[in-house]
TORKOL-4160 file (C-alpha; in steps of 0.2 Angstrom, whole numbers, padded with zeros to 4 digits, m for minus):
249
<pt num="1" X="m1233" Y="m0668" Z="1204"/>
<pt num="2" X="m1251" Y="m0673" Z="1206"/>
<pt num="3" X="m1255" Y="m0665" Z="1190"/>
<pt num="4" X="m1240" Y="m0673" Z="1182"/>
<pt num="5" X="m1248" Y="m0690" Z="1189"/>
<pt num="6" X="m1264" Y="m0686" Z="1184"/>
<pt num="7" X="m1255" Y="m0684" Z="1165"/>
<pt num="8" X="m1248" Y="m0700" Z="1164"/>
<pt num="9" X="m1261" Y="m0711" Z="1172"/>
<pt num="10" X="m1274" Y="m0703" Z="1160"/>
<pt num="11" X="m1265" Y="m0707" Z="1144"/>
<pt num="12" X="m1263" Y="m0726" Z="1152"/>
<pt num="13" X="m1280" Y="m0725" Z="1155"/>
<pt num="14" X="m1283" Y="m0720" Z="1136"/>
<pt num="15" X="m1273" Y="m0730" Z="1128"/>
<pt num="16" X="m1279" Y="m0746" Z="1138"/>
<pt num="17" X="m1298" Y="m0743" Z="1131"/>
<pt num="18" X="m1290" Y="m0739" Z="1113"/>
<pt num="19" X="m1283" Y="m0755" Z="1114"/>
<pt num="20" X="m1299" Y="m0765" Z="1121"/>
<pt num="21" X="m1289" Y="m0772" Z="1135"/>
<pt num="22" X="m1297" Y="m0774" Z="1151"/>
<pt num="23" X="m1284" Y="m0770" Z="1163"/>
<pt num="24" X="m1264" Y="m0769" Z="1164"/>
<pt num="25" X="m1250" Y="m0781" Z="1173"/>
<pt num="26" X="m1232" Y="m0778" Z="1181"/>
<pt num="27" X="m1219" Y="m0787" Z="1183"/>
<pt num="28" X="m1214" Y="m0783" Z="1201"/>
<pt num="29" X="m1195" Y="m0782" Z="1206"/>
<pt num="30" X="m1194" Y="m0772" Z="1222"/>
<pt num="31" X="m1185" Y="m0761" Z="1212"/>
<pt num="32" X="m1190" Y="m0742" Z="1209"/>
<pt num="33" X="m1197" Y="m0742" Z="1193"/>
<pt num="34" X="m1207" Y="m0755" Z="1194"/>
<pt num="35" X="m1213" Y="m0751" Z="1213"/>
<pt num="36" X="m1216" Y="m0734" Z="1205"/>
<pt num="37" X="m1227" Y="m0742" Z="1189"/>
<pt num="38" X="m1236" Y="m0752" Z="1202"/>
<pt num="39" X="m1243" Y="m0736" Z="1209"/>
<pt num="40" X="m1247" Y="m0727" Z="1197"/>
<pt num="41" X="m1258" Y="m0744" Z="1188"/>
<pt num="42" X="m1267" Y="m0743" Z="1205"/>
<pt num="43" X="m1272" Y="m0727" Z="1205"/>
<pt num="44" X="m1278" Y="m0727" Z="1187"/>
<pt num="45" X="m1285" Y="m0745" Z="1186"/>
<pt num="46" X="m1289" Y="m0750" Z="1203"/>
<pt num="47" X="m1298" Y="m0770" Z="1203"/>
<pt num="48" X="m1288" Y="m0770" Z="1186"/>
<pt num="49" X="m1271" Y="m0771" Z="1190"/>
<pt num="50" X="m1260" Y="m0788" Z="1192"/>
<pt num="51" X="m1243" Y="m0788" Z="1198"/>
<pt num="52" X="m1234" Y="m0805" Z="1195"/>
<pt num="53" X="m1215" Y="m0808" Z="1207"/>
<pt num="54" X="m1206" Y="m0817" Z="1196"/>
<pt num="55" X="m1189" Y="m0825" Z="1206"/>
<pt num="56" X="m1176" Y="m0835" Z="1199"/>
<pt num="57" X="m1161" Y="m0845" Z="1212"/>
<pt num="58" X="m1174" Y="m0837" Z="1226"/>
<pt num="59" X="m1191" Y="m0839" Z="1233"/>
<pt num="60" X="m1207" Y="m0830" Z="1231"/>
<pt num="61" X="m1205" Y="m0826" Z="1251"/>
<pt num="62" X="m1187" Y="m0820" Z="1247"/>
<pt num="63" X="m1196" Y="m0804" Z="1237"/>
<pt num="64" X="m1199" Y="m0795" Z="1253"/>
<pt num="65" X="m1198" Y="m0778" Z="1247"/>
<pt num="66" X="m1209" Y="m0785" Z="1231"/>
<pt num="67" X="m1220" Y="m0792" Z="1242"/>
<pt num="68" X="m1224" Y="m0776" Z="1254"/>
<pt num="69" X="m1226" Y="m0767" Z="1238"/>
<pt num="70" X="m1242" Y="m0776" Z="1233"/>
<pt num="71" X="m1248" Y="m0777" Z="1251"/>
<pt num="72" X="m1247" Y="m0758" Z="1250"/>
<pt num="73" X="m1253" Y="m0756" Z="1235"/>
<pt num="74" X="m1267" Y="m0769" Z="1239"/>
<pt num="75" X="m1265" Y="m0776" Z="1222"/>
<pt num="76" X="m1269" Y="m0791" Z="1217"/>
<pt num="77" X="m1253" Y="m0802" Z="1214"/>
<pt num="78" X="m1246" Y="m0821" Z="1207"/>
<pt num="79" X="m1230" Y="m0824" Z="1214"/>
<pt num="80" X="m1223" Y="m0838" Z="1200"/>
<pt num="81" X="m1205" Y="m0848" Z="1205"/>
<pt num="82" X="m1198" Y="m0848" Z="1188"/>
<pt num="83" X="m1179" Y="m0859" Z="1193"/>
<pt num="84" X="m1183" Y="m0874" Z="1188"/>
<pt num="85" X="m1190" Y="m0868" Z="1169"/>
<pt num="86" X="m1174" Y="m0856" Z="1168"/>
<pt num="87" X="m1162" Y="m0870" Z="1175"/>
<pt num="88" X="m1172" Y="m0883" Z="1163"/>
<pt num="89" X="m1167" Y="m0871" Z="1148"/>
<pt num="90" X="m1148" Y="m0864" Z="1149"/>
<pt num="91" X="m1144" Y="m0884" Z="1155"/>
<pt num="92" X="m1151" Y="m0886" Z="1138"/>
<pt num="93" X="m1142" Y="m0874" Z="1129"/>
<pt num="94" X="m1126" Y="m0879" Z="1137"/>
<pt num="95" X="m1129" Y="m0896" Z="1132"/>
<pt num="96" X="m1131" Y="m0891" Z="1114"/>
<pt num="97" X="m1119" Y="m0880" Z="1112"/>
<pt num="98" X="m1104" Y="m0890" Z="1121"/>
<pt num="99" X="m1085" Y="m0884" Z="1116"/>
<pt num="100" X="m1096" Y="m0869" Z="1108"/>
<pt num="101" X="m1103" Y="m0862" Z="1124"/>
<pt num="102" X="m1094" Y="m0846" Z="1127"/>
<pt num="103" X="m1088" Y="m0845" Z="1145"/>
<pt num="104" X="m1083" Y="m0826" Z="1143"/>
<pt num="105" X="m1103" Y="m0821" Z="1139"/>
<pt num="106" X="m1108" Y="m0833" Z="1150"/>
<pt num="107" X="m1114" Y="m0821" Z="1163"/>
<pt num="108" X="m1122" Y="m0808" Z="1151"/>
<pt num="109" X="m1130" Y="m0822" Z="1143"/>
<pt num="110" X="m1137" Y="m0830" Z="1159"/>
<pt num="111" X="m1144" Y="m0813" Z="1166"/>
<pt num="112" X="m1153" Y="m0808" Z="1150"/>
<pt num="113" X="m1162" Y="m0827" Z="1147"/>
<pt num="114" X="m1169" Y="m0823" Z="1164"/>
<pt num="115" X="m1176" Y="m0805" Z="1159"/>
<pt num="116" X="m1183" Y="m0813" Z="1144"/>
<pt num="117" X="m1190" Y="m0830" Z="1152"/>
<pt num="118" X="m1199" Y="m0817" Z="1164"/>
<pt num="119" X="m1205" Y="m0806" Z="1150"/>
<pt num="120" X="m1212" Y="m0822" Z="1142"/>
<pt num="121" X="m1222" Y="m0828" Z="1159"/>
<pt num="122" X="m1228" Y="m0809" Z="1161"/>
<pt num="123" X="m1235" Y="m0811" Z="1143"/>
<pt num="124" X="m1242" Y="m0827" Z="1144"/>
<pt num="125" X="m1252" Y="m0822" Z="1161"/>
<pt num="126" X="m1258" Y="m0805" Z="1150"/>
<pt num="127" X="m1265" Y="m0813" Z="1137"/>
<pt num="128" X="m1272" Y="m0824" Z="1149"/>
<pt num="129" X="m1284" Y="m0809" Z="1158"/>
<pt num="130" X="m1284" Y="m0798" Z="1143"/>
<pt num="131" X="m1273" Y="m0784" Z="1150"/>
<pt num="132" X="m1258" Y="m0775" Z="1143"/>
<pt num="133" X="m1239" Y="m0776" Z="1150"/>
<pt num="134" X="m1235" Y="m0760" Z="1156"/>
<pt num="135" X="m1215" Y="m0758" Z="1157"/>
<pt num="136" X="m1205" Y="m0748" Z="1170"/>
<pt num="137" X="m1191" Y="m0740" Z="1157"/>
<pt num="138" X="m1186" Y="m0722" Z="1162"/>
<pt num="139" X="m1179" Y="m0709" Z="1150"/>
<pt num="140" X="m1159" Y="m0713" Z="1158"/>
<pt num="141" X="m1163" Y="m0734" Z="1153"/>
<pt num="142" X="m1170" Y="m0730" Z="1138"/>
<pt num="143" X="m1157" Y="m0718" Z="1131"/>
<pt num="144" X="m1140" Y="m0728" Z="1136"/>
<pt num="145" X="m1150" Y="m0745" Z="1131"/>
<pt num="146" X="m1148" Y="m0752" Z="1148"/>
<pt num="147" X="m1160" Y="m0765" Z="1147"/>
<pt num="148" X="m1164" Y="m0782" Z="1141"/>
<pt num="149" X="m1168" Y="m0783" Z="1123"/>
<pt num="150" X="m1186" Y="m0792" Z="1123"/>
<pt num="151" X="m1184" Y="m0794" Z="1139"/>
<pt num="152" X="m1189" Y="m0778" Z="1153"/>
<pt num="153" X="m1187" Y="m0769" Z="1137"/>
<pt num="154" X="m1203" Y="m0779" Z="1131"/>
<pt num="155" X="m1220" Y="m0771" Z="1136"/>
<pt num="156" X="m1236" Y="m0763" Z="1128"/>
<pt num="157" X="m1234" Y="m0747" Z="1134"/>
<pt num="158" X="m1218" Y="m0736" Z="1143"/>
<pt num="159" X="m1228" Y="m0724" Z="1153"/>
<pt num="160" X="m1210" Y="m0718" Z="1165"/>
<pt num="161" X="m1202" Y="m0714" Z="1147"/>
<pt num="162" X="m1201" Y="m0697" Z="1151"/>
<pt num="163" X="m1195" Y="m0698" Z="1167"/>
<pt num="164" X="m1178" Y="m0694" Z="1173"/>
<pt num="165" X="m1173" Y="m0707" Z="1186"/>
<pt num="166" X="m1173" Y="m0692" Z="1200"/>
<pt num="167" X="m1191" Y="m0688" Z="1192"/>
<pt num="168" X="m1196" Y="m0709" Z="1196"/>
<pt num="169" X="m1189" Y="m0706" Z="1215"/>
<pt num="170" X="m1197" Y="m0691" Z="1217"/>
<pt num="171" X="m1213" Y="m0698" Z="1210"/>
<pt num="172" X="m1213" Y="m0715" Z="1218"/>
<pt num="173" X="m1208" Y="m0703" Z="1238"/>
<pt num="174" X="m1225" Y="m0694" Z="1233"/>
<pt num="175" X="m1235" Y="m0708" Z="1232"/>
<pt num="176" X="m1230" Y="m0716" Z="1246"/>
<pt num="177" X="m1217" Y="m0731" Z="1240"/>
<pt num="178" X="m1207" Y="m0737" Z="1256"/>
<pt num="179" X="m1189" Y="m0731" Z="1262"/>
<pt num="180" X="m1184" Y="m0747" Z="1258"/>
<pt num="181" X="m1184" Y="m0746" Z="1239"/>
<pt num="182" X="m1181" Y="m0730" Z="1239"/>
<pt num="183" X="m1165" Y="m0732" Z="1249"/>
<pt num="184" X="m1157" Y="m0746" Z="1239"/>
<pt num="185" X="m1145" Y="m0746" Z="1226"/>
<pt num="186" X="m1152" Y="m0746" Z="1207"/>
<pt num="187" X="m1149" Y="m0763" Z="1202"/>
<pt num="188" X="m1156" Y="m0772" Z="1189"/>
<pt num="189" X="m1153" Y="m0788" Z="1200"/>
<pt num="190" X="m1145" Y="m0799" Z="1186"/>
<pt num="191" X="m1131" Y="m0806" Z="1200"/>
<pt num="192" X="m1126" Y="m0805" Z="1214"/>
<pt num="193" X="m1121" Y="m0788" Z="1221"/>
<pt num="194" X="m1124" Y="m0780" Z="1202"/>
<pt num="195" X="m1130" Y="m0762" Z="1202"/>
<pt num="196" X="m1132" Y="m0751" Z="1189"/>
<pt num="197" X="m1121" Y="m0738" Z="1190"/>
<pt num="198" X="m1106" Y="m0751" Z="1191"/>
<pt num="199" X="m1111" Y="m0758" Z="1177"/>
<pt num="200" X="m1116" Y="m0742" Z="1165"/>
<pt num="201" X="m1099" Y="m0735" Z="1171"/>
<pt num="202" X="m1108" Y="m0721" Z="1174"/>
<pt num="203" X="m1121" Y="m0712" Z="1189"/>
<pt num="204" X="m1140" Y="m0710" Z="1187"/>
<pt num="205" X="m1136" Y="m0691" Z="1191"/>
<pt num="206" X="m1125" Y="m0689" Z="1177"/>
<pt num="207" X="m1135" Y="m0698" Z="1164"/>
<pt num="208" X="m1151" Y="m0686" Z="1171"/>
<pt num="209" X="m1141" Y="m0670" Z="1169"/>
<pt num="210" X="m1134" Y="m0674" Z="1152"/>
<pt num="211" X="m1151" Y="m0678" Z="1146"/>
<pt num="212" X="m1158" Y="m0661" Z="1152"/>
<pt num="213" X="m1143" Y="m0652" Z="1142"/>
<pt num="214" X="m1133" Y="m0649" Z="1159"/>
<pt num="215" X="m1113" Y="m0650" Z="1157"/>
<pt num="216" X="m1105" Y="m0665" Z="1165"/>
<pt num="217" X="m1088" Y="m0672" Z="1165"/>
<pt num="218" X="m1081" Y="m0677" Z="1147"/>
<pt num="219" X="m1078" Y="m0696" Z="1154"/>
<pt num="220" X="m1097" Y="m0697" Z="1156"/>
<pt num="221" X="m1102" Y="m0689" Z="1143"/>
<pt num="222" X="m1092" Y="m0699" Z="1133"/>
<pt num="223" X="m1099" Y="m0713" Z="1142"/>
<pt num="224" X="m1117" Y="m0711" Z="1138"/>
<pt num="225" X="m1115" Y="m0706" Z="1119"/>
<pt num="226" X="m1104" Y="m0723" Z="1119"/>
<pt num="227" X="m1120" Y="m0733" Z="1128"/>
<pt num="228" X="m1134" Y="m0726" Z="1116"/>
<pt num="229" X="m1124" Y="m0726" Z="1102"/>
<pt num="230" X="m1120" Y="m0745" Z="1104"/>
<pt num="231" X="m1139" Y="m0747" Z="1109"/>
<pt num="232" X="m1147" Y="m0739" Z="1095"/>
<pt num="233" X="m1154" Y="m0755" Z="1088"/>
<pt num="234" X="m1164" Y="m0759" Z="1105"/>
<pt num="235" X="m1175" Y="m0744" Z="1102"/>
<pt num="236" X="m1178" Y="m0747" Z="1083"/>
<pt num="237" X="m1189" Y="m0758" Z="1074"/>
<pt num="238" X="m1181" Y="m0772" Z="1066"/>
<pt num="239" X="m1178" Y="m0766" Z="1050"/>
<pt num="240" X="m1183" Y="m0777" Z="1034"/>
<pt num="241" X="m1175" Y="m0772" Z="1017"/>
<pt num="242" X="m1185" Y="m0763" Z="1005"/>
<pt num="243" X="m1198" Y="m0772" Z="0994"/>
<pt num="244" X="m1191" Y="m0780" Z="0981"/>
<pt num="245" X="m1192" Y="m0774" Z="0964"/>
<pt num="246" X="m1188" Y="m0785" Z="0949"/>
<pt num="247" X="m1168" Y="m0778" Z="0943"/>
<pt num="248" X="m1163" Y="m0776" Z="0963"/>
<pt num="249" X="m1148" Y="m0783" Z="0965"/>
């Protein structure tokens, strides 16, 4: 484990002085994976690493587990209340939008703004000291598409990527992450009682066996193809057409 620690807090290191960046920032959840990107950004960039708690409907005060974290961790943190800036722009939409405002995406549509509002704040702060966002998407997230499009799926650099979502549990126990988040429920937080597996339709132990080529039930595997099939353009570049040439129709 320590070497495999060692591993991927060397490549951040490296690819932080590639980039001439002085340092790296996190948005923190009190989930797992960002409690465990926290960690691993202290021990690689310690006096250069900002985490930023980032509530919406709740207060900076609310974000216990968030807050523990960065006490820990002794990192360096902003806590930024960002209701009134996303209550400000959905009551904006809504107004525009009227009769057209779609009540049956209404909840989807809600959660994500929030993801992307936040991803917008962490990137204003970023540029801001010079560092790079680092993201907190694991190998299960990444290959069924569960995450926001430019939103938590928005960062410079993916350094849990290859990390099965056991592998982040085990990682984050090593280095000393509390019971508390490693006790809770996966959940992405975008309403209340939400968790991950309800909403995948599918548990992190199947999704983890699957992509390690072990054999699970049919209806999950099914499942998962179904997710990363669907997802396929949350992991791509956004494709252009091909230079024009005179005679292309």
């Amino acid at each position: 484990m320590e070497e495999r620690i060692d591993y991927i807090v060397n490549w951040m290191q490296d690819y932080v002085d590639d980039a001439g960046a002085d340092g790296v920032i996190v948005g923190v959840s009190g989930g797992i994976d960002s409690a465990l990107a926290a960690a691993l950004m202290q021990r690689g960039f310690p006096g250069r690493s900002l985490g930023v708690i980032m509530p919406i409907n709740q207060t900076v005060t609310d974000q216990t587990d968030a807050l523990d974290l960065v006490h820990t961790l002794d990192m360096p943190y902003y806590g930024i209340e960002l209701t009134e800036t996303y209550q400000t722009q959905i009551q904006t939409i809504q107004d525009q939008l009227q009769e057209q405002w779609n009540s049956e995406q209404e909840q989807l549509v809600k959660a994500n703004l929030q993801a992307r509002i936040r991803m917008g704040t962490l990137y204003a702060l970023a540029q801001n000291f010079n560092y790079l966002v680092v993201g907190t998407g694991n190998m299960a997230e990444t290959y069924t598409g569960y995450f926001t499009k430019y939103g938590d799926g928005a960062a410079d650099m993916e350094p849990l990527l290859n990390l099965t979502k056991k592998e982040v549990y085990q990682m984050s126990e090593y280095l000393g992450v509390s019971d508390a988040i490693l006790d809770k429920q996966p959940s992405a937080g975008l309403w209340e009682g939400q968790t991950d597996e309800q909403e995948m339709g599918v548990s992190y132990d199947h999704i983890d066996a699957f992509l390690q080529g072990e054999e699970i039930p049919k209806k999950s595997a099914d499942i998962i193809e179904s997710l990363h099939k669907r997802s396929a353009h949350k992991r791509e570049v956004p494709p252009g057409p091909k230079p024009y040439q005179k005679g292309d129709v």
